[in-house]
C-alpha positions as CSV (number, residue, x, y, z in Angstrom):
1,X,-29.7,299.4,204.0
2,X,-27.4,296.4,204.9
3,X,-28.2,293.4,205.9
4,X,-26.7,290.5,208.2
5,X,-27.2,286.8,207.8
6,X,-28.7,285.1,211.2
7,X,-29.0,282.0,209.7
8,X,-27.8,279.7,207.2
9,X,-28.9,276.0,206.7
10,X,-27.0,273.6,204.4
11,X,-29.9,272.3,201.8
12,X,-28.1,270.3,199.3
13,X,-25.1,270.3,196.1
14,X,-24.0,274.0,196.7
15,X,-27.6,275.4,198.2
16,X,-27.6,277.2,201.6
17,X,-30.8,278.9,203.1
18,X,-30.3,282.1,204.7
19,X,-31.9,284.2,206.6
20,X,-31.5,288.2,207.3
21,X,-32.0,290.6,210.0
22,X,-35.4,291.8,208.5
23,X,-36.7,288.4,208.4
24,X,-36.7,287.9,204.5
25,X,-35.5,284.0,204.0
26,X,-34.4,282.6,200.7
27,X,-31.7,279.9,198.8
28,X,-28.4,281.0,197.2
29,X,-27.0,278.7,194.8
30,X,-23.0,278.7,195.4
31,X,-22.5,276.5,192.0
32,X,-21.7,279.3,190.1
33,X,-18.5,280.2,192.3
34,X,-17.0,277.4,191.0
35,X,-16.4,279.4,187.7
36,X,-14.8,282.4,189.5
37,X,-11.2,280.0,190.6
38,X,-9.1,281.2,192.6
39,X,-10.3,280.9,196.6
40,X,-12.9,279.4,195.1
41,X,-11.4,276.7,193.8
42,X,-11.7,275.2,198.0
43,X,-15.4,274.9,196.9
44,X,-15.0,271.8,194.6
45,X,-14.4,270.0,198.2
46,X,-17.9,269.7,199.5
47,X,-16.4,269.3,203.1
48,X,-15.1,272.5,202.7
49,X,-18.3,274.2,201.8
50,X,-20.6,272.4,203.9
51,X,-18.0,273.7,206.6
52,X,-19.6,277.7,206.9
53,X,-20.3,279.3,209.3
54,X,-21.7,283.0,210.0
55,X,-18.9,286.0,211.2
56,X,-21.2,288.3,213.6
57,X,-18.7,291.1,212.4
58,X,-19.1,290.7,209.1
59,X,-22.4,289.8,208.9
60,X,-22.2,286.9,206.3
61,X,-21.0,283.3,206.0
62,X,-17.0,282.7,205.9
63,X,-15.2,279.4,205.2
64,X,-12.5,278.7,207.4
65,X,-12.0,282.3,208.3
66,X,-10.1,282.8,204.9
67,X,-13.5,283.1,202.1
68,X,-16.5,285.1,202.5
69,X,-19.0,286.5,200.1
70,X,-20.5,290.2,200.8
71,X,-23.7,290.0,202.4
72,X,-25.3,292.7,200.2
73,X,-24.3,290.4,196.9
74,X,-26.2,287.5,198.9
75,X,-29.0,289.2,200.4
76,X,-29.6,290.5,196.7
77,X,-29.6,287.1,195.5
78,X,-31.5,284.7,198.0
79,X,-34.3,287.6,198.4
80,X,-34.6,288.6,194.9
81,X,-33.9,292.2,195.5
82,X,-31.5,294.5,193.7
83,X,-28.2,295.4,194.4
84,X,-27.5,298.5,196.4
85,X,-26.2,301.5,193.8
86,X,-22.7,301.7,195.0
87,X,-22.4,297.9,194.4
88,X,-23.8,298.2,190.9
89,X,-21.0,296.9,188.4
90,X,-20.3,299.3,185.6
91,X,-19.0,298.3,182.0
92,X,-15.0,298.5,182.2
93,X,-15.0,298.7,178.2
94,X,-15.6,302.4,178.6
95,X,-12.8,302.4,181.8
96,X,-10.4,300.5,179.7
97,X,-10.7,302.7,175.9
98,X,-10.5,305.6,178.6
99,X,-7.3,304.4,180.5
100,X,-5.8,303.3,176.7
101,X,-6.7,306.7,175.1
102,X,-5.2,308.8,177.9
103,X,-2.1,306.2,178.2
104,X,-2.0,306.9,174.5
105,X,-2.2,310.6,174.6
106,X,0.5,310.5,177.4
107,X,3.2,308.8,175.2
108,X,3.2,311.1,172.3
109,X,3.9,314.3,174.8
């Protein structure tokens, strides 16, 4: 089952409290965004991350309309809880030897 954010309160550095739509409450820490780059990068401006705010449509927070994290991924992490299956991540070695070994194959015909 998804669920939506209701609430989010800035705490401090890169912590925001959120809250669901079952009630459950709990503390993300954004920090680790900071490694991903690219639209992340806009994080390293505190302005800009203390600037969130919640999209009803989505259901999570967005920065400036242009970033937004899924709400499954945070719900997972400030409550604790596990991932739904289809967000599980798989290992892309075995994608990757796959794609090579059939790329591979395809050349030699």
């Amino acid at each position: 089952m998804l669920h939506d954010i209701v609430s989010a309160k800035y705490i401090e550095e890169y912590k925001i409290e959120l809250e669901f739509d079952d009630g459950r409450c709990g503390v993300v820490n954004f920090s680790k965004y900071l490694e991903k780059g690219g639209i992340f990068e806009q994080f390293k401006d505190m302005k800009f991350f203390r600037n969130f705010s919640i999209n009803e449509d989505l259901g999570t927070l967005t920065w400036d309309d242009e970033v937004d994290i899924a709400p499954e991924t945070l719900y997972a992490e400030a409550t604790g809880s596990s991932l739904p299956d289809w967000m599980e991540q798989t290992d892309d070695s075995t994608m990757t030897k796959s794609f090579h070994s059939k790329s591979q194959n395809a050349a030699h015909f």
